[in-house]
Steps between C-alpha positions, in 0.01 A plus 500: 500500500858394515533198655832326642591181458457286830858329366810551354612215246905405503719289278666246681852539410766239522854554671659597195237816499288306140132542527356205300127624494629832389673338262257273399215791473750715253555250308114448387346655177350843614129365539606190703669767749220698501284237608685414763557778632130595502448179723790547759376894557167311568656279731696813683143694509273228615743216716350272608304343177399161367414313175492582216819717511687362850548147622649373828766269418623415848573659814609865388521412122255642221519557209325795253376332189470728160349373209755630218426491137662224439527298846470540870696697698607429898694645729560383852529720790497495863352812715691580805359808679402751286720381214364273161835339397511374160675159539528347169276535177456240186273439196343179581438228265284241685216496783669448767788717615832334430705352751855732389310752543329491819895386629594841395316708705485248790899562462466854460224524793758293726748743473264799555404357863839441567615816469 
C-alpha cells in the first residue's frame, strides 16, 4: 500500500532566503542525517505524536528529539495547517533545552505568524 503523508515538512527560511535547519541537517555526518531524517518522515506520517520522540514545548512549539551516535538531536517546529515547519535544530548538551535556543525558534515562530 502506498501511503501519503498526512503533512508536508518546510524549512523556515529567513529574509535573506538561508534555511538554518537545512543547513544544520547537511552539515551532520551521514548517519546523524539519517537519523533524523527517519524521525521527521515519522513525524510527517503519523502528526500528532508524543513521548518518546515529540514533546510540547509551549503553545505551537515541539520539538523532534533523535538520539545520534554521539548526542541528541532537536529540532523545533511549528505546524500550521497541513505544513511541519522545521524551525531551528541543535545537538544538545544538557537536560533541559537551552534558553538560546528555545529564543531562536520563538524568534523564528514570531515571524512566521506575522507574516
Amino acid at each position: 500500500m502506498n501511503r501519503l503523508p498526512r503533512y508536508t515538512v518546510a524549512f523556515y527560511q529567513t529574509s535573506r532566503g538561508h534555511e538554518p535547519v537545512r543547513e544544520w541537517l547537511k552539515a551532520l555526518p551521514a548517519e546523524a542525517r539519517r537519523i533524523v531524517g527517519e524521525d521527521l518522515k515519522t513525524v510527517q506520517y503519523g502528526w500528532p505524536l508524543g513521548m518518546p520522540l515529540i514533546r510540547k514545548l509551549e503553545a505551537d512549539l515541539w520539538e523532534v528529539r533523535s538520539t545520534l551516535p554521539d548526542g541528541i538531536a532537536r529540532v523545533l517546529f511549528t505546524v500550521q495547517g497541513r505544513r511541519v515547519i522545521l524551525l531551528h535544530a541543535f545537538v544538545k548538551k544538557t537536560q533541559k533545552t537551552p534558553l538560546n535556543e528555545l529564543a531562536i525558534a520563538r524568534k523564528r515562530l514570531a515571524e512566521l505568524v506575522r507574516e
